[in-house]
N, C-alpha and C positions, 0 to 999 in steps of 0.2 A: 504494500500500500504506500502511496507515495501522497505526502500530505502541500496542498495547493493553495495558496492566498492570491485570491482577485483583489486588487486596488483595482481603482480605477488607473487607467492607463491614458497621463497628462501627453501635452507637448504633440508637435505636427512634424511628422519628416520631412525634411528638403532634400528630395531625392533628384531635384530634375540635374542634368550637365549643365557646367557651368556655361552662361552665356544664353540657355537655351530658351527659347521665349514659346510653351509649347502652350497646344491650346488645352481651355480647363478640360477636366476629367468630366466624361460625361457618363447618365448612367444605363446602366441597359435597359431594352425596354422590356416591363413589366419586373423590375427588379424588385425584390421580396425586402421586407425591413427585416428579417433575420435568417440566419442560415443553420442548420446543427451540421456538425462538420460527419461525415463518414465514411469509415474505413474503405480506402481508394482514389479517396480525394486527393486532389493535387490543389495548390496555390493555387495557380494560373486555372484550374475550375472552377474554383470558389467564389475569383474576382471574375468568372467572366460571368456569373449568376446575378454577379451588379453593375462590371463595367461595360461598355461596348470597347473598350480597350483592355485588357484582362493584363498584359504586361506592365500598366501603368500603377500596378495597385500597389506598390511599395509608397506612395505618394499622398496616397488618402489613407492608410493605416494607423491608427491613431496611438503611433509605436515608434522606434528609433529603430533606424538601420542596423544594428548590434542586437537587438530583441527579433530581427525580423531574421536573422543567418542564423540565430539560437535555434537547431535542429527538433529541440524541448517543448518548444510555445506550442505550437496548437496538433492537438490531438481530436481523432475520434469521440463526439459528443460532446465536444463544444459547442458553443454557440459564437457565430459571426453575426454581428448588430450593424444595421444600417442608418448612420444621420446624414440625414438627405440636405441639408443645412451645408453640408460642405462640397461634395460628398463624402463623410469619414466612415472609416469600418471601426471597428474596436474587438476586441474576444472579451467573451464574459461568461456567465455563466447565470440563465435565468432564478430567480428568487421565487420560494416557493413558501408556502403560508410559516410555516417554521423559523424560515428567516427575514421575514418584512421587517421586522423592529430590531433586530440586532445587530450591530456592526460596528465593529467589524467582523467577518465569521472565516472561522477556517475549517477545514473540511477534509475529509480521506475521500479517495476514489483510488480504484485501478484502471491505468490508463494503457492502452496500446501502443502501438507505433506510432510515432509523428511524421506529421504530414510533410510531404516531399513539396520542392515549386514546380517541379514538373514529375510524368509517368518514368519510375526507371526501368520499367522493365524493357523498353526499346535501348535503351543505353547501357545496363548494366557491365554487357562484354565489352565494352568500350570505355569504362573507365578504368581498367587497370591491363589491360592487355595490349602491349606493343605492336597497335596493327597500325599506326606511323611511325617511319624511322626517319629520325633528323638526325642530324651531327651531333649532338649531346645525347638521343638512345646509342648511338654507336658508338660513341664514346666510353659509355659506361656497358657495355655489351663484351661479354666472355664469347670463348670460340671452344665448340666441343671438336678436339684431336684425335679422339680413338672413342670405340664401341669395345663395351668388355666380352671378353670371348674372343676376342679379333673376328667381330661378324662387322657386316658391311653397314649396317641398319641397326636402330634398338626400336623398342616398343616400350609400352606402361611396366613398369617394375623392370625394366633391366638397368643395369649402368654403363654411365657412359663418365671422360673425362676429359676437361677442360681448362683451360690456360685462361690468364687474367681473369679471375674467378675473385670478386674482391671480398679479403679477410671481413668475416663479419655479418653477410648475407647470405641469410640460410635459402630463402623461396627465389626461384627464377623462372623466367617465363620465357619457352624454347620459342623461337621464330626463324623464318627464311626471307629474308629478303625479297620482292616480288618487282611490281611494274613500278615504272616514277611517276611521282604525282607534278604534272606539269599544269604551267597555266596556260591556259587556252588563248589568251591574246602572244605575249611571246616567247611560249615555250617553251621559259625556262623549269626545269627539274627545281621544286621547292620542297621534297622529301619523296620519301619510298612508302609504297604501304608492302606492309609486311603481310607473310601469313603466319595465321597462330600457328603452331607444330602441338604447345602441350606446355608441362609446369614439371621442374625439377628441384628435389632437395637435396642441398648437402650434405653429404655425410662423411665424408674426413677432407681436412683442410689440406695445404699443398701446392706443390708447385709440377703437376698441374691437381686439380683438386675432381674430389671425386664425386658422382651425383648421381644421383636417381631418379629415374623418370617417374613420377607419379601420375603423369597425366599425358597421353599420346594419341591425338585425334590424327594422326600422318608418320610415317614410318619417320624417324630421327638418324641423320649419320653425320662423316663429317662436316667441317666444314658449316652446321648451323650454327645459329650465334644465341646467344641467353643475355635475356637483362632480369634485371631486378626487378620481381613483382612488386607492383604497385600494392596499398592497402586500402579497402574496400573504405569509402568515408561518408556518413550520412547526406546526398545531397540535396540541401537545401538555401541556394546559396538566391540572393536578392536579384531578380532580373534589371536592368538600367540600360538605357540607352548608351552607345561610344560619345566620349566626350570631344573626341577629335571627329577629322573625316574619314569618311570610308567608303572605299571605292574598289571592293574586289569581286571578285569572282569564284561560279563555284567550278572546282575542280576534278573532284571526282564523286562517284556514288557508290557506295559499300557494296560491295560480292559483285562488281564489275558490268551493274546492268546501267542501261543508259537515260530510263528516266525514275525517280522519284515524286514520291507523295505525303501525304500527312504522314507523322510518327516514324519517317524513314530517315535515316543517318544521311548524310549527306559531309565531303570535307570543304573548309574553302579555303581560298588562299590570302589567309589575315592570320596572322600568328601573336605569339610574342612580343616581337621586334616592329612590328604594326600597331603595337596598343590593345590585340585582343585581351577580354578577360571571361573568366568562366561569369554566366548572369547573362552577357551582352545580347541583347534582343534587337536585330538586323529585320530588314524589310527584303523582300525578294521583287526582282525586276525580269523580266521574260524581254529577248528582243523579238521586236514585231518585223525585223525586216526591212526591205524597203521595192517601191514601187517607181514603174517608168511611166512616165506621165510625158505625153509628146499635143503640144500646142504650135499656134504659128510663129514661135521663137524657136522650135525644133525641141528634140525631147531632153526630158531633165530628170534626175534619178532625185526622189524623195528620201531621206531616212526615216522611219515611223517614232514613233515615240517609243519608249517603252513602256511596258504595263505593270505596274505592281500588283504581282500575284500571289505575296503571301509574308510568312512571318517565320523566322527561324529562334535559336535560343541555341546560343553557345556554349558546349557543357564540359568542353577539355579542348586547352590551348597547347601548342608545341611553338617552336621558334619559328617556324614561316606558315605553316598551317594552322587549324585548328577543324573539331568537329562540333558538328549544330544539329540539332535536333529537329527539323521540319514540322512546323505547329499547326501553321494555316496554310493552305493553298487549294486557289482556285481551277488548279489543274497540274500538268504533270512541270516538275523539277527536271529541268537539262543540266548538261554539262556544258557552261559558258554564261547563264545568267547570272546578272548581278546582284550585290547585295551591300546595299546603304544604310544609314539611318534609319530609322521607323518615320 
């Protein structure tokens, strides 16, 4: 039993980027004056039950930026309150004939899992497995030299041993190298996407050190490379606009097909060294092309505009890439659409 005090919850966040002069928060239509929160729910559900803009709700939270990354706040059977005055949300917990007259009250309850900002289950293989490689996964990446037995290949529970194996890091996650992640205007190679191979554990250190496959979705031999598993971390992190420009493109689409849609992984090319940050809520742009248009000044090529067709949500950044999670779209996700601001 974990024991909970509601205060009220003072003060307005100023979440917008700086500079940005957006327009007010509007609310959706038919938007409910309370919500009870459950199990399934994501943030970005919850606000779009009140906003017509569901990524904006860090803004009208009637909470600080710091209560709003706290993985702890809102659970299963809570209540989300609507004042329509602002429009601010608050969490609370309705008062029941028991406690009209007292207060302050505190109270036991057992509570579930906290509520995520987005669905992980389309992300979860993707936040801790090297299926991009930059200069810095490669960097910290061992190289397996020999399969025990002197076979060619290992599988789940054989071993295998490996060089640059760093002192100290038991779990590692096997990968092969694959296609490069190029951008689509010029070309360049801004990482590799990997393929997963499987997950190895140490078991005597060394030079070279020695490991065990515990996990082998693909036969394992030389010549693969191992980094350091990542650790699995509740995410809940504040969605926000980029506070600079942005002006990229997407690069590729997971297991190599050619269009994408809602809830589908998608990479683009905004990294690190661009300003990406995990939160960041991009706008998607499709080109429309262009048309020949011939008049008595002889013909003229038009470029169309583009269309904004949907909404992404950044949920792991690298140094030139990062990946986004696809929220809204009104149709299918290419490889070469842009993606800006909200």
């Amino acid at each position: 039993m974990i024991r909970i005090i509601f205060p009220l919850l003072l003060g307005i966040a100023t979440l917008l980027p700086f500079g940005a002069l957006a327009a007010p928060v509007t609310l959706a239509d038919n938007a409910p004056d309370s919500y009870v929160v459950k199990r399934g729910d994501t943030l970005w559900h919850i606000s779009g039950r009140f906003l017509k803009q569901p990524w904006r709700w860090p803004e009208v939270w009637r909470m600080n930026r710091d209560q709003i990354r706290n993985p702890h706040l809102i659970y299963p059977g809570q209540v989300v309150y609507l004042d329509r005055s602002g429009p601010y949300l608050r969490l609370g917990k309705p008062l029941g004939p028991l406690y009209e007259k007292r207060f302050p009250q505190a109270y036991s309850e057992q509570l579930g899992s906290p509520i995520p900002s987005i669905s992980l289950a389309a992300i979860m293989p993707f936040l801790t497995r090297p299926l991009v490689v930059d200069d810095g996964v490669l960097a910290q990446s061992a190289t397996i030299i020999a399969v025990d037995e002197k076979s060619v290949f290992a599988g789940a529970g054989d071993t295998v041993f490996a060089k640059d194996v760093k002192p100290g890091v038991g779990s590692w996650q096997v990968y092969r190298p694959a296609r490069a992640l190029k951008d689509p205007v010029s070309g360049e190679t801004l990482a590799y996407e990997a393929f997963h191979l499987g997950a190895a554990q140490v078991t005597a250190d060394g030079s070279p050190a020695t490991l065990r496959l515990t996990e082998a979705f693909q036969e394992v031999g030389r010549d693969d490379l191992l980094a350091p598993a990542g650790e699995s971390e509740f995410f809940s992190y504040v969605p926000h606009a980029p506070e600079g420009k942005v002006a990229a493109r997407v690069v590729s689409i997971y297991d190599g097909v050619n269009e994408a849609g809602r809830n589908n992984v998608i990479t683009l090319g905004f990294g690190q060294r661009d300003g990406a940050e995990v939160g960041h809520v991009l706008a998607l742009y499709r080109e429309r092309g262009s048309v020949d248009y011939r008049d008595a000044e002889g013909k003229q090529t038009y470029k169309l505009p583009e269309k904004r067709s949907g909404l992404v949500f950044v949920f792991r950044t690298f140094d030139r890439v990062s990946y986004a999670l696809v929220l809204d779209s009104d149709g299918p996700v290419t490889i070469g659409d842009s993606v800006r601001q909200p």
